[in-house]
C-alpha positions in Angstrom: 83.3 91.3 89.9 85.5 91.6 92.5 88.3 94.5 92.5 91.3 92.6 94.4 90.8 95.2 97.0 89.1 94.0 99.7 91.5 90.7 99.0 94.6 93.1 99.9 93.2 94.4 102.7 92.6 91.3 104.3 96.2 89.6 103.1 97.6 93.2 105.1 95.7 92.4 108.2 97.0 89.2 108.8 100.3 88.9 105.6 101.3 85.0 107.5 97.8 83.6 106.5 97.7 81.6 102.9 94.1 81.5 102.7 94.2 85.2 102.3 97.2 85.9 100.0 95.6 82.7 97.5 92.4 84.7 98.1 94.1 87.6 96.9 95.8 85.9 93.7 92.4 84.9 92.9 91.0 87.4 92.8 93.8 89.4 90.7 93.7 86.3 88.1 89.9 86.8 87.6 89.8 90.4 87.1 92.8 90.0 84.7 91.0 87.3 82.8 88.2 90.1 82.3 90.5 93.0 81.8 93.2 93.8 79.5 94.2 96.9 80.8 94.6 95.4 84.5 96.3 92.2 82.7 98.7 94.5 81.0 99.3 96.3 84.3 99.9 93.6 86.5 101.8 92.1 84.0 104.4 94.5 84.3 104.2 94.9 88.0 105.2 91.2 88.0 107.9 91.6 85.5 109.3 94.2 88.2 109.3 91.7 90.5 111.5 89.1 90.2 112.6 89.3 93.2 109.8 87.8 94.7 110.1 84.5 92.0 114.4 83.8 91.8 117.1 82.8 93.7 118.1 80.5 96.3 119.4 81.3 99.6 122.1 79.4 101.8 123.3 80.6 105.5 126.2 79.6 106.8 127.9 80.8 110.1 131.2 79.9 110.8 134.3 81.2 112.0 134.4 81.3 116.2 132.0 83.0 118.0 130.0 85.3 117.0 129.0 88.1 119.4 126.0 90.2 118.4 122.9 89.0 116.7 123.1 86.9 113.5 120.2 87.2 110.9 120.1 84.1 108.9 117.7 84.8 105.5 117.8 87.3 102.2 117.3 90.1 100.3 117.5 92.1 104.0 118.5 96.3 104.1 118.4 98.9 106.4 119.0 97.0 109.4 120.3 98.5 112.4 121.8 96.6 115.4 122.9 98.1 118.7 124.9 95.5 120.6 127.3 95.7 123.1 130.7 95.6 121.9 132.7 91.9 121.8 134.5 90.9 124.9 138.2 91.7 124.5 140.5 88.9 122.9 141.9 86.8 126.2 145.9 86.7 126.5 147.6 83.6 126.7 
């Protein structure tokens, strides 16, 4: 039976691939199935989770110019930026 491990591995080698992350659920679901103790524990991993399952996300820039980078997406934290500073406002 297989563990789920080697699945992880693989899915952390190369996280953009499908193949390897279905492979991965796969193998989870089947060791579940055979398992109550796993079942139970990655049921509650899941339920701590939700993160991963909710929530919609809409980006909207507007407002001028903006002068610096722009990150468009969600759920995002710790994020550092070290631009230069905007151009000063021109007189009229």
């Amino acid at each position: 039976m297989a563990t789920g491990e080697a699945e992880l591995v693989a899915l952390s080698e190369s996280p953009g691939e499908p193949a390897r992350a279905e492979a991965l659920s796969s193998a989870l679901a089947a060791r579940a199935a055979v398992d109550p103790d796993f079942a139970a524990a990655l049921a509650s991993w899941r339920r701590q989770a939700p993160a991963l399952r909710e929530g919609s996300v809409t980006n909207t820039i507007s407002g001028g110019t903006q002068y610096g980078p722009v990150i468009q997406g969600r759920d995002f934290s710790g994020i550092t930026f070290n631009s230069p500073p905007a151009p000063p406002a021109r007189e009229s």
